[in-house]
C-alpha positions as CSV (number, residue, x, y, z in Angstrom):
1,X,0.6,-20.6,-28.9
2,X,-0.3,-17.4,-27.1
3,X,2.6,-14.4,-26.5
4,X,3.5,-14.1,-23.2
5,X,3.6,-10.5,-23.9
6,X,0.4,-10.0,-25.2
7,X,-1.1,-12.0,-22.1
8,X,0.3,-9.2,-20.3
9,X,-1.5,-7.1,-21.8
10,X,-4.6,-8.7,-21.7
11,X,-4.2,-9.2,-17.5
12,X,-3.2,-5.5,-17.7
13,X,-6.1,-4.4,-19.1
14,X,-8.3,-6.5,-17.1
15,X,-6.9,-5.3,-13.6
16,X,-6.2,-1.1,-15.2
17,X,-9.6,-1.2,-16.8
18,X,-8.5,1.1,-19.9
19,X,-5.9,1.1,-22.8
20,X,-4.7,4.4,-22.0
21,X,-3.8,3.4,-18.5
22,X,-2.2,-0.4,-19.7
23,X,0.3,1.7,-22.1
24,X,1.0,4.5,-19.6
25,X,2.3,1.8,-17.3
26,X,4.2,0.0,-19.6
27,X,5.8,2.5,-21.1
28,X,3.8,1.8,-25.0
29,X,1.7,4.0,-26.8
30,X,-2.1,3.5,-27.1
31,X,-2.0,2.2,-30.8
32,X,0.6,-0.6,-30.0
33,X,-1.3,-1.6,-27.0
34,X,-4.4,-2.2,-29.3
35,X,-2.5,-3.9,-32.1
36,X,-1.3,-6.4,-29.8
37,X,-4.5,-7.0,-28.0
38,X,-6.0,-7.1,-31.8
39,X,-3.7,-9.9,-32.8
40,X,-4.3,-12.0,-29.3
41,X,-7.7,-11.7,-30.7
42,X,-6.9,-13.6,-34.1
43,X,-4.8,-16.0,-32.0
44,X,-7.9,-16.6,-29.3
45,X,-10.0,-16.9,-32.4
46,X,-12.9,-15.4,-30.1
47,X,-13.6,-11.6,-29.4
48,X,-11.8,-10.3,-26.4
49,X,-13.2,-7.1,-26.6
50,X,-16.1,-5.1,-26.8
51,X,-16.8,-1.2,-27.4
52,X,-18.1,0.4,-23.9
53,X,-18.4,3.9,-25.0
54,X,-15.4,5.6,-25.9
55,X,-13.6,2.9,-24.3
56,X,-13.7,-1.2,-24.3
57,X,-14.2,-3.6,-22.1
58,X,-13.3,-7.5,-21.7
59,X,-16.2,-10.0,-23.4
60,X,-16.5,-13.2,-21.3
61,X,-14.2,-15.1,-23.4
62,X,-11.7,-12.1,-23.2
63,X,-12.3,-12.3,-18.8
64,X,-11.8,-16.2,-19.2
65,X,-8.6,-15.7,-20.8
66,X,-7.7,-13.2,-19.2
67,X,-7.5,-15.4,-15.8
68,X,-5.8,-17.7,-17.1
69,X,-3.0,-15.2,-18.1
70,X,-2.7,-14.4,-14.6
71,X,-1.9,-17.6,-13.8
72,X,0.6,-17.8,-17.0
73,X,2.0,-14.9,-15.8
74,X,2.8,-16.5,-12.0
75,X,4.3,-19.4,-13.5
76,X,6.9,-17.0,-15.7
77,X,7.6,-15.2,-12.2
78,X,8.3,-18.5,-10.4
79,X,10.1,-19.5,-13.7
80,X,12.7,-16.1,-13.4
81,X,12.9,-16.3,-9.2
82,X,14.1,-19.6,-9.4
83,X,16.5,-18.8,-11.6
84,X,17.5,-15.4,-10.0
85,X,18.3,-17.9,-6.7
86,X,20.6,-19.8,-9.0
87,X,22.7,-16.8,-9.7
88,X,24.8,-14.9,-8.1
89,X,25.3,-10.8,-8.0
90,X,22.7,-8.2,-7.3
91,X,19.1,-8.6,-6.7
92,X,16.4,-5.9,-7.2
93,X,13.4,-6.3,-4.6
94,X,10.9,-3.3,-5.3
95,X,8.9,-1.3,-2.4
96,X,5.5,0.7,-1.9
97,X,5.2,2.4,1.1
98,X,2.8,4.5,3.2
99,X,4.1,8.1,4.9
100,X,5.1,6.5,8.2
101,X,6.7,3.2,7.0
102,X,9.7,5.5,4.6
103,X,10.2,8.0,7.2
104,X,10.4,5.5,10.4
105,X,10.9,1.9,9.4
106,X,12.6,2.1,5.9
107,X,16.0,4.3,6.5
108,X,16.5,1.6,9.5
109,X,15.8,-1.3,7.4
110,X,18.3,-0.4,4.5
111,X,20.8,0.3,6.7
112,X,20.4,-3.4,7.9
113,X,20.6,-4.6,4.8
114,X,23.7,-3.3,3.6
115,X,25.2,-4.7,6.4
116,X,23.3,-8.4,6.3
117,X,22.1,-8.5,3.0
118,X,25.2,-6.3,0.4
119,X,23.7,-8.4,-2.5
120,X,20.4,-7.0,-2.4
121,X,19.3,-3.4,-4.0
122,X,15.8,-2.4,-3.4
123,X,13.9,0.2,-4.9
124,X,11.3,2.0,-2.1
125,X,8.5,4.2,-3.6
126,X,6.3,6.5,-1.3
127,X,2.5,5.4,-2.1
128,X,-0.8,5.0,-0.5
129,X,-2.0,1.6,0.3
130,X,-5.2,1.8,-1.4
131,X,-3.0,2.5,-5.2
132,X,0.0,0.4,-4.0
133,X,-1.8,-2.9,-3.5
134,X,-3.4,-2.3,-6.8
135,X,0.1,-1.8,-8.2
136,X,1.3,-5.1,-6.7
137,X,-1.3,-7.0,-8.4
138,X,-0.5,-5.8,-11.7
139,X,3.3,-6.3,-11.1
140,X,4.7,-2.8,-10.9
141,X,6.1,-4.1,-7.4
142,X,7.3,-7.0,-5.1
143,X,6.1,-5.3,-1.3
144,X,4.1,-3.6,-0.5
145,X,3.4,-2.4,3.7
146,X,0.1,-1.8,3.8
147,X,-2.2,-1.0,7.1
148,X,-5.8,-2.2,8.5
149,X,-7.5,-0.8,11.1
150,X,-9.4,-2.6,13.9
151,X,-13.0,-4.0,12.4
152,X,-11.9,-2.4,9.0
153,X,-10.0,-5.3,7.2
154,X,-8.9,-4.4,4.0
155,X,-10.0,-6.3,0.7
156,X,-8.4,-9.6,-0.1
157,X,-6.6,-9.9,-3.1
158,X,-6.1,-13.1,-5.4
159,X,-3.1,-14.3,-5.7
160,X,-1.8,-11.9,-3.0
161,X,0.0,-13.1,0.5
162,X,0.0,-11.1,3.3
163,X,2.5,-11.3,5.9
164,X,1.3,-9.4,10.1
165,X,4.7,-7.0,10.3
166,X,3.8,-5.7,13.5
167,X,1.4,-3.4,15.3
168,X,1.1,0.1,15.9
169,X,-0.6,2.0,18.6
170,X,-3.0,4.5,17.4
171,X,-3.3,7.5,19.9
172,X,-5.3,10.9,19.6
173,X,-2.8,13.9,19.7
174,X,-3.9,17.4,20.7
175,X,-1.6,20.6,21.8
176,X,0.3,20.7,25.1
177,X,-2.0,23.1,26.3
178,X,-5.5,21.0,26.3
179,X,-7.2,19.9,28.8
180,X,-8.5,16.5,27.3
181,X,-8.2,12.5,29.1
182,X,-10.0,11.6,26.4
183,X,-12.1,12.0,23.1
184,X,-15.3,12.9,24.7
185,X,-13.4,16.2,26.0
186,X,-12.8,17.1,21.9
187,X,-16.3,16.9,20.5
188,X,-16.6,20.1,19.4
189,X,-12.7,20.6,18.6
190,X,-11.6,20.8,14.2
191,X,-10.5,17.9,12.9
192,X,-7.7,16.9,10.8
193,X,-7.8,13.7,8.9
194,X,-6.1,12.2,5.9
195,X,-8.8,12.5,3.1
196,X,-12.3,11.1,2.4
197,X,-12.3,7.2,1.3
198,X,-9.3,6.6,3.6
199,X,-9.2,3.0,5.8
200,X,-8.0,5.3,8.6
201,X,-10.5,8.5,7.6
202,X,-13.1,5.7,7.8
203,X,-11.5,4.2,11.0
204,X,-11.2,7.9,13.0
205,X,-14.6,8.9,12.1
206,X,-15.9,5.9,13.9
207,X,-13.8,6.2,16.9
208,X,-15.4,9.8,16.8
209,X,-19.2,8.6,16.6
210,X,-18.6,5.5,19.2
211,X,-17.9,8.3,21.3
212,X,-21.4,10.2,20.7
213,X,-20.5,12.9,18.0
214,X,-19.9,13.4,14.3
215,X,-16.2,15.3,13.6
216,X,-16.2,18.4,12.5
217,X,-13.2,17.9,10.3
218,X,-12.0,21.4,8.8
219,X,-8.7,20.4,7.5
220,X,-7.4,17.1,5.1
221,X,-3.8,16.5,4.1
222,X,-2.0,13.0,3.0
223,X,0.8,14.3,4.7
224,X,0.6,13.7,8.6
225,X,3.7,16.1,9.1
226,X,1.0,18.8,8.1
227,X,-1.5,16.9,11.3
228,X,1.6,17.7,13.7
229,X,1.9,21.0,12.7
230,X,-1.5,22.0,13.1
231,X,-1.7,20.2,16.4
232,X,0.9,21.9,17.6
233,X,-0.6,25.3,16.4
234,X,-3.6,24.9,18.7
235,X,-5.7,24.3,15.4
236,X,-7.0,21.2,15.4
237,X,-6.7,17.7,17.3
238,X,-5.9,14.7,15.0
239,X,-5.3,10.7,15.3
240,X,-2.2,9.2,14.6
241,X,0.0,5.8,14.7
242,X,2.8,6.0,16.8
243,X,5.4,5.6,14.1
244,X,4.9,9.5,13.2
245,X,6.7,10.2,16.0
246,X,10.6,10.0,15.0
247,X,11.5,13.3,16.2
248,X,10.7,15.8,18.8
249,X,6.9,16.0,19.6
250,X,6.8,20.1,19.5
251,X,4.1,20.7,21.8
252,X,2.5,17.7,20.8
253,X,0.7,15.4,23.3
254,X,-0.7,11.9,22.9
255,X,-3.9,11.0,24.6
256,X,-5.1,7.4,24.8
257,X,-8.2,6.0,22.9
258,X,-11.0,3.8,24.3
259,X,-9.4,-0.2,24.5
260,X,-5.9,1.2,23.3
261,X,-6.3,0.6,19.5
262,X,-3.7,-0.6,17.0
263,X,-3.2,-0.8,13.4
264,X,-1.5,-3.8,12.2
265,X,1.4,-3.4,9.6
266,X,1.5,-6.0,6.8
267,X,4.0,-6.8,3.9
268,X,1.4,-8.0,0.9
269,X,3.2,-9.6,-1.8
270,X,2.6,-12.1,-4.9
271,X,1.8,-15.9,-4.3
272,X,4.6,-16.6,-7.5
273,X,7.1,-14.8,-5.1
274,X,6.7,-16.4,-2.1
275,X,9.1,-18.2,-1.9
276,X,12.0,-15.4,-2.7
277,X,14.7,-15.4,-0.7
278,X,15.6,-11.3,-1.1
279,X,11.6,-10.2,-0.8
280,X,12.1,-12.5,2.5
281,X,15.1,-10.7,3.9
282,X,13.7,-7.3,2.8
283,X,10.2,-8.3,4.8
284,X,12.3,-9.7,7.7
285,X,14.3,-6.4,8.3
286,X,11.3,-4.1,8.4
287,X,9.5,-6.5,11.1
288,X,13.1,-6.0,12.9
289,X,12.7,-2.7,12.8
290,X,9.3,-1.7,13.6
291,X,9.8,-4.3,16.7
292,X,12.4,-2.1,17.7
293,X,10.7,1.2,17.4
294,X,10.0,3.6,20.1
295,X,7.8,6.8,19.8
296,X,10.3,9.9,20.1
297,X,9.2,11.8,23.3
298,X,8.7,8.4,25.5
């Protein structure tokens, strides 16, 4: 009979890719993590893993088993919600973010559900979506809001469920003092984007090229408070989702982009969980809330 535990391990190592990483996230050291694995070996009977280096990777029989764990590991999550929905008392539902989502949708949200929902504590951390849906797959979560742009659809997950939030309108924004209708006018303006390898870096650079020129983007920052700033400085024009704008614009103005794109906002979280009855409510009130929004300045 195989250790739930050590299946962990095994499905942790096959979605973190190294040892170091697997005990890092689970709080073990490096020498217990490959004990463990060591005596799922003797109880597979088969090698799981091979030497890659200075590291080791899964063999086939340690990939094979590895699936299967996943699955194990599902069934133990159904297994504990069930029996969290037969309880009563406090129930912690876990969050990844983006930027936008904690500053405009989240405060709302919680406030919400201390009113509707007393029972329920959730935990919110700030994280892009390309780590956070990693992070959901390996468990470190329960939601995740992630964002796809039009044409660029982000990769599909196993075992992962994704739920349309809403959408977002995606508008350029230049300084209160230029001249441009459109994105043709800002050709040969700098550029701030959020960083190379980006869904929306990818995204913006196209919108940029459609419109006949490559973007001559000076300036990168994660942090879209720094896009405002510089947009407002005269120094650069930017793209950004409407749900920046939860306070006064500062000199800011929003100009309109070809066929009036929008992002859509989803809530991605584990097959085993959906059917939980706090991830629902938590999912439910940021939909609320982002229906309700309205862009500061409009």
């Amino acid at each position: 009979m195989f250790e739930l535990r050590r299946l962990r391990l095994l499905a942790e190592l096959a979605q973190r890719g190294t040892i170091a990483d697997v005990a890092s996230r689970l709080s073990y050291s490096p020498s217990t993590v490959s004990q463990q694995l060591s005596v799922l070996e003797r109880e597979a009977g088969v090698p799981l893993l091979e030497p890659d280096g200075r590291r080791v990777r899964l063999t086939p029989h340690g990939r094979l088993l590895a699936e299967h764990a996943v699955r194990v590991l599902e069934l133990d999550e159904a297994a504990r919600e069930a029996m969290r929905s037969a309880q009563s008392g406090q129930v912690t539902v876990r969050i990844a973010v983006m930027t936008t989502v904690a500053e405009a949708l989240v405060p709302r949200a919680l406030a919400e559900l201390a009113t509707s929902s007393p029972d329920i504590r959730v935990e919110m951390r700030e994280m892009p979506p390309e780590e956070a849906l990693d992070e959901l797959a390996a468990r470190a979560f329960d939601l995740v809001v992630a964002e796809q742009y039009p044409g660029h659809t982000r990769e599909l997950h196993a075992g992962i469920d994704r739920t349309l939030l809403g959408t977002d309108p995606v508008r350029l924004a230049v300084s209160a003092e230029s001249a441009a209708t459109g994105i043709a006018d800002l050709a040969d303006e700098p550029w701030i984007m959020e960083p190379a390898g980006t869904a929306v870096r990818d995204w913006a650079v196209q919108q940029c090229r459609q419109a006949g020129f490559e973007p001559d983007v000076r300036y990168e920052a994660t942090d879209l408070g720094a896009h405002i700033r510089m947009v407002a400085g005269g120094q650069a024009v930017a793209i950004l989702p409407d749900l920046v704008w939860t306070g006064e614009r500062h000199g800011v103005c929003s100009v309109d982009l070809p066929g009036s794109p929008v992002r859509e906002l989803f809530a991605a979280t584990r097959v085993a969980s959906r059917g939980s009855e706090p991830i629902g409510r938590v999912r439910a009130a940021l939909a609320e809330v982002l229906a309700d929004h309205r862009p500061a300045g409009e």
